[in-house]
N, C-alpha and C positions, 0 to 999 in steps of 0.2 A: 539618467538611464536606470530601470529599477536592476536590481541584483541577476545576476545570469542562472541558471540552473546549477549544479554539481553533479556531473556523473560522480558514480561510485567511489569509482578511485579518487576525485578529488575531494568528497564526502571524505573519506576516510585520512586523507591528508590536513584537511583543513579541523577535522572536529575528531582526533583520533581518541578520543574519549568518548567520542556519542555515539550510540547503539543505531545501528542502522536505521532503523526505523524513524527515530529521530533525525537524525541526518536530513532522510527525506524529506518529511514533515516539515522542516527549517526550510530546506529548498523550497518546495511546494509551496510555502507559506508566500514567501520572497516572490517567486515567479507570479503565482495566480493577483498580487494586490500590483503589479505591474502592469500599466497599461498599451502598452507598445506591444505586447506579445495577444490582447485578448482574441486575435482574430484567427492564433491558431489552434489547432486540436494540445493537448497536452502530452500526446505522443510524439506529433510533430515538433514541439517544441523540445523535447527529450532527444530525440533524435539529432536536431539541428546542433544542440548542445556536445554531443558525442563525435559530428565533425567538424566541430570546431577545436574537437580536443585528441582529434587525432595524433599520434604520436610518428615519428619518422627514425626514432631511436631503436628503437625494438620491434620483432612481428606484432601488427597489429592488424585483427581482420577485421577490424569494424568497415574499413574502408569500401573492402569489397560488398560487403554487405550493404551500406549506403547508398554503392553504385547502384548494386539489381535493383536495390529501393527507389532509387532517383530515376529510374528504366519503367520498374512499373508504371511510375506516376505519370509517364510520359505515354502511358499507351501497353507498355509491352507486359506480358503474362507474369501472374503471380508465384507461378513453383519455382523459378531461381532462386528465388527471394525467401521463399517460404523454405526451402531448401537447408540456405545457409543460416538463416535464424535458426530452426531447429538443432544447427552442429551447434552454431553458439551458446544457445541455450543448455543444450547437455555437457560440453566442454570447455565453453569456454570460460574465461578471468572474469572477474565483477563486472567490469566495464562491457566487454563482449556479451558477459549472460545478462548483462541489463538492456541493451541494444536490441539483442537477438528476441527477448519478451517485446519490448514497448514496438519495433518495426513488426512485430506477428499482430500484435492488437490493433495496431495500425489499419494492415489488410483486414481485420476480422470487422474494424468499425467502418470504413467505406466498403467492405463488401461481405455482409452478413452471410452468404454461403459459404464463406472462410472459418466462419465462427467453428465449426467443426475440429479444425486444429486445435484452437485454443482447449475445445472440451475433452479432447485426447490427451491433452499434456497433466491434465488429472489425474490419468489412467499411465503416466512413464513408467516404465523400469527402473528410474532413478529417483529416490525420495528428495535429492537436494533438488530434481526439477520440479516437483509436485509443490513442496514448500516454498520454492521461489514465485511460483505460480502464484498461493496464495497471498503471498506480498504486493507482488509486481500488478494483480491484477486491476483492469482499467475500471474503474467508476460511470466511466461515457458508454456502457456497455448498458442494455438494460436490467432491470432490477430482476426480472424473471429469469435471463441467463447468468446474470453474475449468482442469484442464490442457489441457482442446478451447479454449478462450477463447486461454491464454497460447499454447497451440503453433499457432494459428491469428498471432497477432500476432507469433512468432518467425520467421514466415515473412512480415511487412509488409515491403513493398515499399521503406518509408523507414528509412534506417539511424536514426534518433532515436527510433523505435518499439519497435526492435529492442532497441537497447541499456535502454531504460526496462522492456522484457521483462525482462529478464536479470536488472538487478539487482532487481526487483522479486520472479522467482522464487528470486532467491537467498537475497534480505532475510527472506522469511516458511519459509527452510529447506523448498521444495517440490522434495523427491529425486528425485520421480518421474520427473523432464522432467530428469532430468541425461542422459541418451541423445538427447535433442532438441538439449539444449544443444550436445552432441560432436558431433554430425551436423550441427548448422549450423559447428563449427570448420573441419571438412574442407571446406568450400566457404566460406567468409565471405570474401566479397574489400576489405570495408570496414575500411580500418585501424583508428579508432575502436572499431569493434566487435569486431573482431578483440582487441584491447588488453583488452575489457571483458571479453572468454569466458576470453583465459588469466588475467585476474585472479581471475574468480568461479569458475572451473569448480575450482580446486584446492580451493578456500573449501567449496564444496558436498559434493565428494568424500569430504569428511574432519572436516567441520563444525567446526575451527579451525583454524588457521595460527600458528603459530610465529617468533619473529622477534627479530633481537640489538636489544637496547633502547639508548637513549643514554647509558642511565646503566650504568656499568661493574658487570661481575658480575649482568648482569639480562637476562631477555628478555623480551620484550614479547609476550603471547595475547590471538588475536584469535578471538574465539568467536562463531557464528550461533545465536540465541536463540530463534527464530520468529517474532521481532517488530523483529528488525533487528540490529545487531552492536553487541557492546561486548565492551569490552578491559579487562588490566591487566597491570601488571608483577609476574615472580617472581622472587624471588632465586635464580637456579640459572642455568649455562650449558651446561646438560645437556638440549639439547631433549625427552630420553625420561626426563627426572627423571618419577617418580610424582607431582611437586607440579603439573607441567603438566596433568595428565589433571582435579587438584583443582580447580584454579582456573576450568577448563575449566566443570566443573561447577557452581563457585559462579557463574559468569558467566549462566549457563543457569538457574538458581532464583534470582536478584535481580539479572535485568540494568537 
């Protein structure tokens, strides 16, 4: 059986050193090279994962939330649903506000007149909803709305939204918004943020980065995969050796 997913909370149990992002990344990794699960959406598989991990210790509204989800699927209407995601989404615990996003994208991807919610939640009141947005959001969406979404949130008001854009667009290798990205350089007055565009923008432009490693006679490649970065060392101090372009490439088929 390959590896199960991780909601949040057990991310953060299991790897309480790894930066969320990573977390995922590990899961995601783990799940998608699994073949027992390829037949379902990666929302559905998220979700399935969240009632499996239901808790009966503590309130936990995932459940209810599950139900209207398992009621739609069956026929019945989507605002119940859409309803209680939204409270989760703005209030609720990791595990809730990750349920409450991946069951909304759900509805948005079996029924594209949903998709509207999703592009509102750009425009919350709340800047932890708008930056969770940029994390949480689905890939299976197409590339036209996911870059109205992201270049909508490149332009939020809160620099933490900003920066969570950024690297979120760079992590899933989305080139398209690398003109967005440059056009916010020439104006970013937020140091932070500023730090994060010349980090990722060279990363994006050229899909690895090159780099002297610690260990003598070696350099360290850092390669964008679509599902986030991973690295390794080559024996060469020849940044334009032909083994850099290789590695590049095995990074990218077994990151």
């Amino acid at each position: 059986m390959p590896p199960e997913y991780k909601t949040q909370g057990e991310a953060k149990e299991e790897f309480p050193l790894m930066p969320k992002w990573g977390a995922l990344i590990c899961s995601a990794s783990c799940l998608i090279n699994g073949s027992a699960t390829q037949s379902m959406r990666w929302t559905e598989r998220i979700i399935a994962a969240h009632k499996r991990s239901l808790s009966e210790r503590r309130p936990d509204r995932r459940g209810n939330l599950i139900t209207r989800w398992e009621r739609w699927r069956e026929g019945g209407g989507s605002e119940p649903c859409i309803e209680k995601a939204l409270e989760l989404v703005a209030d609720g615990n990791a595990n809730e506000k990750e349920l409450g996003f991946y069951v909304m994208e759900d509805l948005a991807l079996n029924e594209p007149a949903l998709r509207a919610h999703i592009s509102q939640l750009a425009h919350h009141r709340l800047a932890d909803v708008r930056r969770s947005l940029a994390f949480y959001l689905s890939r299976e969406f197409p590339p036209k709305f996911q870059g109205a979404v992201y270049g909508t949130l490149l332009r939020d008001k809160a620099a933490s939204v900003r920066v969570q854009t950024i690297t979120k667009i760079v992590m899933i290798y989305f080139k398209p918004l690398l003109p967005e990205l440059r056009a916010l350089r020439t104006h970013e007055l937020n140091g932070k943020v500023i730090d994060e565009l010349d980090y990722w923008i060279p990363l994006l432009e050229v899909g690895y980065r090159v780099q002297p490693s610690r260990t003598p006679g070696m350099l360290d490649v850092t390669a964008l995969t679509g599902d986030g970065i991973a690295s390794r060392s080559v024996a060469t101090t020849d940044p334009n050796d032909p083994e850099i372009l290789r590695a590049v490439e095995e990074l990218r088929s077994h990151p």
